[in-house]
MDAnalysis code that builds the backbone (N, CA, C; Angstrom):
import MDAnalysis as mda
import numpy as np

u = mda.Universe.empty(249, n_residues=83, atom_resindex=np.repeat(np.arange(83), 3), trajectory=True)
u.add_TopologyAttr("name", ["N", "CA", "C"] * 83)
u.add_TopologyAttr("resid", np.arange(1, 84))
u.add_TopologyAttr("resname", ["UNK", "UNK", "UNK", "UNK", "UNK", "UNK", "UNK", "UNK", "UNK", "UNK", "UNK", "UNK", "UNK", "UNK", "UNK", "UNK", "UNK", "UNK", "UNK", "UNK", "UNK", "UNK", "UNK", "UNK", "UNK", "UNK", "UNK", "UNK", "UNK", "UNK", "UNK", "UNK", "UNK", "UNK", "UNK", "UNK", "UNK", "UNK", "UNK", "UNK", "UNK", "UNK", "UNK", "UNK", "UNK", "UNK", "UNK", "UNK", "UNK", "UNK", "UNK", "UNK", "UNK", "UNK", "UNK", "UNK", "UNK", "UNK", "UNK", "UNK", "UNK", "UNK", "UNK", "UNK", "UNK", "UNK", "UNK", "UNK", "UNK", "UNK", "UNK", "UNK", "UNK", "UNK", "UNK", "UNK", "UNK", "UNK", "UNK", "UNK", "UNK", "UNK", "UNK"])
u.atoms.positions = np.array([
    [-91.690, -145.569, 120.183],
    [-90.686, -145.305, 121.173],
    [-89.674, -144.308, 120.637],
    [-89.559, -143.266, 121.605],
    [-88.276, -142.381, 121.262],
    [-87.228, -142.870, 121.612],
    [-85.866, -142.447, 120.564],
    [-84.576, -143.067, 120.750],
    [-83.973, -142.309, 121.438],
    [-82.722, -142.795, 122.036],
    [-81.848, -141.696, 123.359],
    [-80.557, -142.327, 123.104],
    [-79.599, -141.335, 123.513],
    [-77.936, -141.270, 123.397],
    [-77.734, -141.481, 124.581],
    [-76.729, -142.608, 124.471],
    [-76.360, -142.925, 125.879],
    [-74.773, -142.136, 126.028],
    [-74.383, -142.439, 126.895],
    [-73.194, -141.497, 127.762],
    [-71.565, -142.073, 126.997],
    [-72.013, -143.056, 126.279],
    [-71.063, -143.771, 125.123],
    [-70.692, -142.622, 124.514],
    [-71.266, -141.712, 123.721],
    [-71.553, -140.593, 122.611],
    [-69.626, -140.098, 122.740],
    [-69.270, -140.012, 121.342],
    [-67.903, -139.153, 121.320],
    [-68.475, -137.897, 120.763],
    [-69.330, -137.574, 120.660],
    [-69.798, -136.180, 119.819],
    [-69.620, -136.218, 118.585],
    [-69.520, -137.036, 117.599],
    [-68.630, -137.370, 116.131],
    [-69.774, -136.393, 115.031],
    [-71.335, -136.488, 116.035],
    [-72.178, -135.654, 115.190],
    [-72.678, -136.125, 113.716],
    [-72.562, -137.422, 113.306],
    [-72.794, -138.229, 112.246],
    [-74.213, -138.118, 112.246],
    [-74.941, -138.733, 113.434],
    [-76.111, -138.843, 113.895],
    [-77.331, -137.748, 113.838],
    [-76.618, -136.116, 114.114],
    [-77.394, -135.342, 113.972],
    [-77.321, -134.768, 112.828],
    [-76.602, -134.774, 111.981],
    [-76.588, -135.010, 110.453],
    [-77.710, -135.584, 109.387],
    [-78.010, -137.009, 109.949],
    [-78.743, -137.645, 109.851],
    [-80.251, -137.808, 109.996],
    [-80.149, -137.102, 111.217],
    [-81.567, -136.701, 111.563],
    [-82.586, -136.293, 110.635],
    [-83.455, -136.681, 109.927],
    [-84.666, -135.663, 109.152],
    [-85.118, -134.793, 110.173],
    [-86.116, -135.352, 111.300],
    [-86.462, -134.732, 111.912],
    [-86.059, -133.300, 112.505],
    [-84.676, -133.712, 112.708],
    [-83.832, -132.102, 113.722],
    [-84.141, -132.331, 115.268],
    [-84.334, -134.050, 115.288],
    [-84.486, -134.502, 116.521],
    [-83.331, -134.541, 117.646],
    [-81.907, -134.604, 116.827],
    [-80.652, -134.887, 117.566],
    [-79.994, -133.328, 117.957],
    [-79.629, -132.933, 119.234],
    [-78.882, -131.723, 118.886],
    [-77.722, -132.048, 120.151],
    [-76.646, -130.903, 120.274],
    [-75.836, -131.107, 121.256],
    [-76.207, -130.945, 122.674],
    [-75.957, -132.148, 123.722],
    [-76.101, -131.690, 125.207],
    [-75.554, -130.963, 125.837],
    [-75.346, -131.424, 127.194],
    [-74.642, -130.668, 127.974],
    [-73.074, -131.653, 127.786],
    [-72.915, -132.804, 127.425],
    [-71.854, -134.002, 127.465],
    [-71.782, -134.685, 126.071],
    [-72.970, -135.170, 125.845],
    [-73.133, -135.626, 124.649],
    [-74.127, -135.368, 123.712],
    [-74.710, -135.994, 122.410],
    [-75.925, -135.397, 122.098],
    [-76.833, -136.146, 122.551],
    [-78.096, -134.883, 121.962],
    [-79.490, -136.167, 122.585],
    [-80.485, -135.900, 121.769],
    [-81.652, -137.022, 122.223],
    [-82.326, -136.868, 120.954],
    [-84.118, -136.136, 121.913],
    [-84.614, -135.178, 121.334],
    [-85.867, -135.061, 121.544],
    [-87.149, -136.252, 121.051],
    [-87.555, -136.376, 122.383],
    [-88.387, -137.359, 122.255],
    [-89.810, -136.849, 121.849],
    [-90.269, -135.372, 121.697],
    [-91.157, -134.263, 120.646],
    [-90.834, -134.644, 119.401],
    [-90.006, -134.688, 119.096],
    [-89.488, -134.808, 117.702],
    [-88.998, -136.089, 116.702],
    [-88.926, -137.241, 117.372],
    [-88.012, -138.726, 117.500],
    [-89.146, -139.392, 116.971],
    [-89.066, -140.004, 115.907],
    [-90.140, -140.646, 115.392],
    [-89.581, -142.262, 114.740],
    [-88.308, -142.022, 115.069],
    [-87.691, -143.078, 114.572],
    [-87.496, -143.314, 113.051],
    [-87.641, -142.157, 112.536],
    [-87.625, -142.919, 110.941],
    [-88.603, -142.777, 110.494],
    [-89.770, -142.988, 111.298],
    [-90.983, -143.335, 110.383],
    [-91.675, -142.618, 109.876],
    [-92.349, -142.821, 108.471],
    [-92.364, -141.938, 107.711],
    [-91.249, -141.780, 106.338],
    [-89.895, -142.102, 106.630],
    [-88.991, -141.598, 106.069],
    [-88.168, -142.489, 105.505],
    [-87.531, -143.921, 106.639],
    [-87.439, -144.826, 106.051],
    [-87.685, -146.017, 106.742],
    [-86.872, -147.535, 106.503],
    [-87.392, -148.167, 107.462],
    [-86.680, -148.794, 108.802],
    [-86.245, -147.844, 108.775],
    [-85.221, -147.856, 110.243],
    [-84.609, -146.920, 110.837],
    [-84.471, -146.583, 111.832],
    [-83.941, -145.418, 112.238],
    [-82.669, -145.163, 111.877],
    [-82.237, -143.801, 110.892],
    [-81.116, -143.504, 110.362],
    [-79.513, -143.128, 111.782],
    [-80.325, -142.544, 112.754],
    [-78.888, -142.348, 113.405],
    [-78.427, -143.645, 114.231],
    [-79.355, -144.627, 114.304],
    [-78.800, -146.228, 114.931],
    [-78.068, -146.369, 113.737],
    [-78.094, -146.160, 112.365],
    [-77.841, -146.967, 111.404],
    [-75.743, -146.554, 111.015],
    [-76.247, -145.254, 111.268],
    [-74.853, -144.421, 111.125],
    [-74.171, -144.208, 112.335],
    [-74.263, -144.598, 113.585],
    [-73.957, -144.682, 114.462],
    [-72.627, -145.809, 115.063],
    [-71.109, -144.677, 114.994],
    [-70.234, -145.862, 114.962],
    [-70.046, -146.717, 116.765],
    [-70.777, -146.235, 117.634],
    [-70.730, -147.357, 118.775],
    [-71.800, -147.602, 119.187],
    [-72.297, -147.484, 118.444],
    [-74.132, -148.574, 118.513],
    [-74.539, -147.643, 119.837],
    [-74.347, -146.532, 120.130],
    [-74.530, -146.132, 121.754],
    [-76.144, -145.240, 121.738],
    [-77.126, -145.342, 120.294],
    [-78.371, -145.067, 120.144],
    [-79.269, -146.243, 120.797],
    [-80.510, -146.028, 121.729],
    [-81.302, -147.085, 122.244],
    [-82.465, -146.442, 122.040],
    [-83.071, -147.666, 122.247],
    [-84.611, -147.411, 123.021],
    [-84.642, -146.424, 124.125],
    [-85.354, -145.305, 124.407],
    [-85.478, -144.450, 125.342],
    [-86.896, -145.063, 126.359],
    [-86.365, -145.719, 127.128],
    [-87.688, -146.829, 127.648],
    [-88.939, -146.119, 128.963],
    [-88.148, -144.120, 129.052],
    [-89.509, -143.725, 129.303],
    [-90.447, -142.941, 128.580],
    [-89.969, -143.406, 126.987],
    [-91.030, -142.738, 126.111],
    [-91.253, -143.883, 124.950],
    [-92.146, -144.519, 125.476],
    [-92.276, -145.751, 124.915],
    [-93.550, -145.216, 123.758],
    [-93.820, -145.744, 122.375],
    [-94.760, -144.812, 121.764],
    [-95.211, -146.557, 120.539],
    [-96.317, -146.516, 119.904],
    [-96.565, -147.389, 119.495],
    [-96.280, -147.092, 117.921],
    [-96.366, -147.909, 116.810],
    [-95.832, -147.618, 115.704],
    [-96.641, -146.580, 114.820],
    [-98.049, -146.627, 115.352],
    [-99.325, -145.912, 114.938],
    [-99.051, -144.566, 115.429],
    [-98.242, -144.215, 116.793],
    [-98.124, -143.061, 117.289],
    [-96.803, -141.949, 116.776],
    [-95.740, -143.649, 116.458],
    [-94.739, -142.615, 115.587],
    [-95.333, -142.169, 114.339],
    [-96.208, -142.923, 113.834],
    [-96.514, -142.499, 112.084],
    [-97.371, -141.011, 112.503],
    [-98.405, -140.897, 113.791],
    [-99.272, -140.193, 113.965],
    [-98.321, -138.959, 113.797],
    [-97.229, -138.633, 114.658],
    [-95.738, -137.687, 115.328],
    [-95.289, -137.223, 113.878],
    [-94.816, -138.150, 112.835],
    [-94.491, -138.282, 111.789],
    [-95.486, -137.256, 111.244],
    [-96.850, -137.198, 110.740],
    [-97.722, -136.828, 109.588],
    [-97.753, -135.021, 110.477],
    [-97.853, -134.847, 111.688],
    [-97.949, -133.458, 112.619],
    [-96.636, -132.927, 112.309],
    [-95.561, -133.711, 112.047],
    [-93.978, -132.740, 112.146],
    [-93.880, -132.192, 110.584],
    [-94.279, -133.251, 109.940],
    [-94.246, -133.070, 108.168],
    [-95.238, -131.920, 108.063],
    [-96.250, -131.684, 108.491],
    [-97.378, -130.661, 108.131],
    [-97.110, -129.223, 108.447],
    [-95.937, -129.276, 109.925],
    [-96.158, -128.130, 110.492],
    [-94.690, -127.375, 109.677],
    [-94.179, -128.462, 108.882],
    [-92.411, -128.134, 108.109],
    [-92.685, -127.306, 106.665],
])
C-alpha cells in the first residue's frame, strides 16, 4: 500500500527529507506522496520513515493504492536498479 498526506500537512517538510525514495514532494496545499514511488520503507527499513518523523501523525494508508508486501519489495528492487 502507498502512503498519502492528508490535508492535516503544515508543510514542516521533515517527511520529504526523509524520503529514500524521493517519493514525497510539494503539492498544490500540502505535500504528497507518489504512489510510483511509495514503497513504504521497504527495502530500507522496517517502517515507514515519514509516518515515523511525522509530527501530526497526518501520513496514512492511501486506500486506493492498496499493494501487497511482495509488491512493495517487487517496487523497491525496480526503483533501486533504475538509481
Amino acid at each position: 500500500m502507498a502512503l498519502m498526506i492528508t490535508d492535516d500537512c503544515i508543510l514542516c517538510g521533515v517527511c520529504e527529507a526523509e524520503c529514500l525514495n524521493g517519493a514525497i514532494s510539494f503539492g498544490e496545499s500540502y505535500h504528497e506522496i507518489s504512489s510510483n514511488l511509495c514503497t513504504e520503507c521497504v527495502g530500507y527499513a522496517d517502517s515507514p520513515q515519514c509516518v515515523e518523523v511525522c509530527p501530526l501523525n497526518c501520513i496514512v494508508v492511501n486506500p486506493n493504492h492498496r499493494e501487497s508486501a511482495a509488491e512493495l519489495h517487487l517496487k523497491h528492487l525496480i526503483i533501486s536498479a533504475s538509481s
